[in-house]
C-alpha positions in Angstrom: 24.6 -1.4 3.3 21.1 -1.7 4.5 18.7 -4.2 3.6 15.6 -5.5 4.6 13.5 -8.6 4.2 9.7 -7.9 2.9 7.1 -10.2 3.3 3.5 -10.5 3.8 0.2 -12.1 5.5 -0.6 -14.0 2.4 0.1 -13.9 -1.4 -1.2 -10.8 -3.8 -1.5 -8.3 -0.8 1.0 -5.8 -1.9 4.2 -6.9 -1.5 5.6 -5.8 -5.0 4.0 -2.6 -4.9 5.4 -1.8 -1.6 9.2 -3.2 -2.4 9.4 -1.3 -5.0 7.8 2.1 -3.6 10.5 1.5 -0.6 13.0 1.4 -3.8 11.3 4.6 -5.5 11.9 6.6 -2.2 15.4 5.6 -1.5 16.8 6.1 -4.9 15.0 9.9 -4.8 17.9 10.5 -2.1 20.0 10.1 -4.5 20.9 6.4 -2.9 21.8 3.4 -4.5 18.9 0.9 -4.4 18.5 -2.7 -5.4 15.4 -4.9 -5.4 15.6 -8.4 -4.9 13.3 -11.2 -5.9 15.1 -14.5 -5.5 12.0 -16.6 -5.9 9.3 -16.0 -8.7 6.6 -17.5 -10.5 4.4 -16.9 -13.5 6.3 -15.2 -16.5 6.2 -14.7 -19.6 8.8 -15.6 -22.5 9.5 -12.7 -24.5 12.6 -12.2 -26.7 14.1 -15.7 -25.6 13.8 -14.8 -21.7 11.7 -15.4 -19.1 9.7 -11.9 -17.7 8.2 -11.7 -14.4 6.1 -8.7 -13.6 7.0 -8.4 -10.4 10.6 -9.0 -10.9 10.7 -6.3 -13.6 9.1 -3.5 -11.5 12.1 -4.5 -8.7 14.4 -3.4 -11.5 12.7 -0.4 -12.7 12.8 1.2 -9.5 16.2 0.2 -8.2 19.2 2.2 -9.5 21.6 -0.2 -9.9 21.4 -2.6 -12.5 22.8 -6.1 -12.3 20.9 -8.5 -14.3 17.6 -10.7 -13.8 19.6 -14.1 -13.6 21.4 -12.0 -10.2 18.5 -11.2 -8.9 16.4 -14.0 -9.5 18.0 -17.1 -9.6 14.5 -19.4 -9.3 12.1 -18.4 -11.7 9.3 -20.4 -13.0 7.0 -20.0 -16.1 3.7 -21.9 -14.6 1.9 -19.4 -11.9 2.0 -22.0 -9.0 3.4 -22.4 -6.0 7.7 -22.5 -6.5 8.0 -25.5 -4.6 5.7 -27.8 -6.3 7.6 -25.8 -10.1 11.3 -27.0 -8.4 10.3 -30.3 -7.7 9.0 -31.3 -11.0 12.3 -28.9 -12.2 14.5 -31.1 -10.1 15.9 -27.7 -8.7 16.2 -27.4 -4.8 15.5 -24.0 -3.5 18.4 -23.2 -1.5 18.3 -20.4 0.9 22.0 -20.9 1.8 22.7 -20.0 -2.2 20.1 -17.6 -2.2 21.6 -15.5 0.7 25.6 -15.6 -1.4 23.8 -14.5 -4.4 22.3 -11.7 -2.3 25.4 -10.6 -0.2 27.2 -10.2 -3.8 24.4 -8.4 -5.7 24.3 -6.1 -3.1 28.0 -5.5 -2.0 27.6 -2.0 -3.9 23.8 -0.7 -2.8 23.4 1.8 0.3 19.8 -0.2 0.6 18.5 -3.7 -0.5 15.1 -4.6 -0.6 14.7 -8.2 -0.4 11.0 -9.2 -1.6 10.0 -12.7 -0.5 8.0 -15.1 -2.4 4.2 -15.8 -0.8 3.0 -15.7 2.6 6.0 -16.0 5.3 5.6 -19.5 5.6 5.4 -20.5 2.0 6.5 -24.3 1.4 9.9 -23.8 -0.2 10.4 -27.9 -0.4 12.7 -30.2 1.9 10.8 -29.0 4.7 11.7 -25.4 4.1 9.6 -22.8 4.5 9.7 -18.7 3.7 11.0 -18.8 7.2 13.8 -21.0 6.5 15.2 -18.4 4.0 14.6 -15.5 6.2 16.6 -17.0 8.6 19.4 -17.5 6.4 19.5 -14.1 5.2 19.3 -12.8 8.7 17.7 -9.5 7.6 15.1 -7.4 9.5 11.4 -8.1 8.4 9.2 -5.3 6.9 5.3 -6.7 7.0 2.7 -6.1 4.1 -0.4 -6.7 5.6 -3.8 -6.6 2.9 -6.2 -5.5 4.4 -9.7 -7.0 4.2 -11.3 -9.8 6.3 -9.3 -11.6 8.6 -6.1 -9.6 8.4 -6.2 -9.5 11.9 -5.8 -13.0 12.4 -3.0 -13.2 9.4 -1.5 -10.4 10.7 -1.1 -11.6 14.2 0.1 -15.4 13.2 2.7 -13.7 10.6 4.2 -12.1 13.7 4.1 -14.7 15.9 6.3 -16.8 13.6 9.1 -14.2 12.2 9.8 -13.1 16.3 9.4 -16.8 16.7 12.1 -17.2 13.5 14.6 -14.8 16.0 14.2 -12.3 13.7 13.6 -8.5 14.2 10.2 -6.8 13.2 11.7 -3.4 11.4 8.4 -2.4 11.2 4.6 -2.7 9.1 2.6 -1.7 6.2 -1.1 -1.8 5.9 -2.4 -1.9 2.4 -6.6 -1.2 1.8 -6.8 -4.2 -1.0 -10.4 -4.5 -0.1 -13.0 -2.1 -2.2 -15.1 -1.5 0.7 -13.9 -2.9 4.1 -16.3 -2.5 6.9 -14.7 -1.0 9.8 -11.5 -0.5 8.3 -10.4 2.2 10.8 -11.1 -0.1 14.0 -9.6 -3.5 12.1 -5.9 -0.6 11.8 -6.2 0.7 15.2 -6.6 -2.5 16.5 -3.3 -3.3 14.2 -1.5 -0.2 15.9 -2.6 -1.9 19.4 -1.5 -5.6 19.0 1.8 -5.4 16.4 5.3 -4.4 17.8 7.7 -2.3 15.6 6.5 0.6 13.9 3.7 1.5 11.1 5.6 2.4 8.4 2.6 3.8 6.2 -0.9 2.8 5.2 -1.5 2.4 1.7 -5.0 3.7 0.4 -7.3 2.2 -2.4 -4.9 3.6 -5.4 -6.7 4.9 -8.1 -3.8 4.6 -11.3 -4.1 2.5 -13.8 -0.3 1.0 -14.4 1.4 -0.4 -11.8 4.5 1.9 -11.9 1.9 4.6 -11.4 0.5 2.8 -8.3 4.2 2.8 -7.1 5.0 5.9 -7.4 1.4 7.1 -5.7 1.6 4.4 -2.7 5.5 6.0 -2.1 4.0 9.2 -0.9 2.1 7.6 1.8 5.2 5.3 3.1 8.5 6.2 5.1 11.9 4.7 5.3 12.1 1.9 7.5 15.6 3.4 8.4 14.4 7.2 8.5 14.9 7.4 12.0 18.4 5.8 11.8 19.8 8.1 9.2 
C-alpha cells in the first residue's frame, strides 16, 4: 500500500480538491483508493449524522468504502478551528489513535490519500500541532500551495518545517486560487527554483460549477506522485 500525507500553506487552498483528484486518477487504473480525513470541521446534520463536505467528496472518489466514523474519527459541527471544538468536547486529538485507525482503514487500498486538517502547523491541542500527526503517521508529504499573495513566503516556511518534521517532500502542487494574480508565472518559477521534490501539477482557475466537476477537471492537469515508481 501507498499512501501519502496532503497538506497545505494555509487553510481553503485546495487541499480537498486536490486529495480527491489524486483519488479520481488512481481509481481510473483500476486501483483501489481510499481518502482519509481524520480531522474535520463544519458539517451539517442530515438524516441523524453529521456531513462534511470535504469528507464526503474523499468518499466519492475513493473506491473502497469503509464508513465516515473510519475515516473520520474527529468531526465537529461548529466551522472553527478542531482544537478549540475538542477542548470544549473534552476530546483529545490523538495522532497516535489517528495513525491505528489509518493503518486498519487502509490494510486493503493499493493508495491512501491522507488529507490533513489546516495549514501544516495547525494547533491540534496539548501542544500538538499538524506536525505532530504527520510525524506519527510517518507518511511522505504532498504540498497544496494557493497561490496568490505571499505564497512564496507560505510556501517556503511550510517546507522548512515538514523537512524539519524528518519527513520526506513526495513532491508539490500549485493551485491559481487567486482571480487575477499579478505575475503568476514568475511567483511558479520562482516555486520551481526554491522547493525540493517535484511539481506534481499546477492547477488552473477551474471554471465548473460543482465541486466534483472541479475534481474531475483539476485531475487532468495533475500526476501520480508515484508515477515514476510504478
Amino acid at each position: 500500500m501507498r499512501a501519502c500525507f496532503v497538506t497545505g500553506t494555509d487553510t481553503e487552498i485546495g487541499k480537498t480538491l486536490v486529495s480527491s483528484a489524486l483519488l479520481h486518477l488512481l481509481s481510473q487504473s483500476g486501483a483501489r483508493t481510499l481518502g482519509i480525513k481524520p480531522i474535520a470541521s463544519g458539517a451539517e446534520e442530515i438524516e441523524g449524522r453529521l456531513h462534511n463536505e470535504d469528507v464526503d467528496a474523499l468518499a466519492r472518489h475513493s473506491s473502497l468504502k469503509p464508513g465516515p466514523e473510519t475515516l473520520t474519527p474527529y468531526l465537529f459541527k461548529p466551522a472553527a478551528a478542531p482544537h478549540i471544538l475538542a477542548e470544549q468536547a473534552g476530546v483529545e486529538l490523538d495522532p497516535a489513535l489517528i495513525q491505528k485507525m489509518i493503518q486498519a482503514a487502509a490494510e486493503q487500498a493499493d493508495y491512501a490519500i491522507v488529507e490533513g486538517v489546516g495549514g501544516f502547523m495547525l494547533p491540534l491541542g496539548q501542544g500538538r500541532t499538524g506536525a505532530d500527526l504527520a510525524q506519527a503517521l510517518q507518511l511522505p508529504v504532498v504540498l497544496v500551495i494557493g497561490l496568490r499573495l505571499g505564497a512564496l513566503n507560505h510556501a517556503l516556511l511550510t517546507v522548512q518545517a515538514i523537512r524539519a518534521s524528518g519527513l520526506p517532500l513526495l513532491g508539490w502542487i500549485a493551485n491559481h486560487i487567486a482571480p487575477e494574480m499579478t505575475y503568476a508565472q514568475e511567483n511558479l518559477q520562482t516555486l520551481h527554483d526554491y522547493l525540493p521534490g517535484p511539481c506534481l501539477g499546477v492547477i488552473p482557475r477551474l471554471n465548473a460549477t460543482t465541486l466534483d466537476d472541479r475534481i474531475q477537471q483539476a485531475a487532468h492537469y495533475l500526476r501520480s506522485p508515484w508515477k515514476e515508481k510504478d
